[in-house]
C-alpha positions in Angstrom: 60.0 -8.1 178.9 59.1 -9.5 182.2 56.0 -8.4 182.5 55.0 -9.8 178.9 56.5 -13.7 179.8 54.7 -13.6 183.6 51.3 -12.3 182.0 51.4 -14.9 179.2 52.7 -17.7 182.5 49.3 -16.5 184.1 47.0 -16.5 180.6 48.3 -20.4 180.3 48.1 -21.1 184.0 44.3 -19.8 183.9 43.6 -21.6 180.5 45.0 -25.1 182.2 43.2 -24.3 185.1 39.9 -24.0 183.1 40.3 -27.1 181.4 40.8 -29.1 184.2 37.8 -27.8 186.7 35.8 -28.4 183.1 37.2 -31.7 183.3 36.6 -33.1 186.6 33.1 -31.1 185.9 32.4 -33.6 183.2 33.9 -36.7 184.7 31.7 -36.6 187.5 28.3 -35.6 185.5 29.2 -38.7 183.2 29.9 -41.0 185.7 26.7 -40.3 187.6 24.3 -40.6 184.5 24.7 -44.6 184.8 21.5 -47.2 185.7 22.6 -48.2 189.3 20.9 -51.6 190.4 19.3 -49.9 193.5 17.4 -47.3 191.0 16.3 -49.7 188.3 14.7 -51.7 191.2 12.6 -48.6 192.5 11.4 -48.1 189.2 10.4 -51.0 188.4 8.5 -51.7 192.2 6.8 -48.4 190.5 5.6 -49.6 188.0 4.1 -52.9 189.7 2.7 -51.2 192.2 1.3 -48.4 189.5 -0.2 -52.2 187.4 -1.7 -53.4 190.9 -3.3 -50.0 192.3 -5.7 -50.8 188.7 -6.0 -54.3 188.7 -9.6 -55.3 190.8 -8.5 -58.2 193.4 -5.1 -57.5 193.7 -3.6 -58.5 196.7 0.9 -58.6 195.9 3.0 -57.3 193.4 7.1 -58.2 193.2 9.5 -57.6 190.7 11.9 -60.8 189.8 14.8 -61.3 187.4 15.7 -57.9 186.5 19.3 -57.1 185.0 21.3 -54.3 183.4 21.3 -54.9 180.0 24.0 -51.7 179.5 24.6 -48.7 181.4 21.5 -47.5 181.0 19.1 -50.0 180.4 17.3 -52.6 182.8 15.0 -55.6 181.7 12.9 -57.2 184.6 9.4 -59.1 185.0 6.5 -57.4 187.3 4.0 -59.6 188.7 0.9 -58.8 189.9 -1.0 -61.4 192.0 -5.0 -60.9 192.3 -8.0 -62.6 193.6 -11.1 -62.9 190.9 -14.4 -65.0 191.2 -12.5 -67.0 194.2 -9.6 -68.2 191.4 -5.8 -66.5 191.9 -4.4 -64.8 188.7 -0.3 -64.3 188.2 0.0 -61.5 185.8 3.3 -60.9 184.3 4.8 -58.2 182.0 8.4 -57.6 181.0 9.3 -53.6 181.9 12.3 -52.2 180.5 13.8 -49.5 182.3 16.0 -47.0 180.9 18.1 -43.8 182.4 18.5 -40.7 179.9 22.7 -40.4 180.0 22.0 -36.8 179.4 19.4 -35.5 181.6 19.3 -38.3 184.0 15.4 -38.6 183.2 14.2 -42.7 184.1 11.5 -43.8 181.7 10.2 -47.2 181.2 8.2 -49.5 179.1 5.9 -52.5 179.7 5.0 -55.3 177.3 1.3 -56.9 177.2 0.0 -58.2 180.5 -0.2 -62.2 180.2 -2.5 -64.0 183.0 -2.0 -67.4 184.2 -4.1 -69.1 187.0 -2.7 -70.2 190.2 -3.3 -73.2 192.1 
C-alpha cells in the first residue's frame, strides 16, 4: 500500500513539475514577443535608409515621431532629404512597423512618398 500512495506522490509531483517548467516556458516566450522602442527604431532607420539608397541626390534620412501604437505595432515618419537640379526635396512617408507575437518576425509598411521643397 505504500508503494501505491509514494508512486501516485511521484506521478503528481512529476505532472506539477511539468506544468510549471511549461509555464515559466511560456511566460518568458510571451513576454519577449513585444515591440520594444529600441527595435521599432532600427527598423524603421531601415527602411529610410532602404528609401534613400534609391532616391538620386540623397544626401540624409532620419526617422521622427514614432510611437507604439500597441504591443506590437509602431507608427513613425521617414524622411529622406535630397539634392535635385540645385533645389532640396523633404520626402516623407508614414511606416508602420509591426512584430509577429508568434514568431517574432518584424514587417513593415510605408504609405506614398509626398515631396515638399526646402528653402
Amino acid at each position: 500500500m505504500k508503494q501505491r500512495a509514494g508512486g501516485t506522490r511521484r506521478r503528481v509531483a512529476m505532472i506539477v513539475a511539468a506544468v510549471a517548467l511549461f509555464g515559466v516556458v511560456f511566460a518568458s516566450v510571451a513576454g519577449a514577443n513585444n515591440l520594444d522602442r529600441r527595435t521599432a527604431t532600427n527598423a524603421a532607420k531601415f527602411v529610410a535608409k532602404k528609401d534613400c539608397r534609391n532616391t538620386s541626390g540623397c544626401q540624409d534620412f532620419f526617422v521622427r515621431g514614432l510611437h507604439r501604437v500597441t504591443r506590437h505595432k509602431a507608427v513613425g515618419k521617414i524622411h529622406v532629404i535630397s539634392v535635385k537640379n540645385g533645389q532640396t526635396f523633404d520626402c516623407t512617408r508614414q511606416v508602420v512597423i509591426k512584430l509577429d507575437h508568434f514568431t517574432g518576425d518584424i514587417t513593415y509598411a510605408v504609405s506614398n512618398r509626398r515631396c515638399n521643397v526646402v528653402g
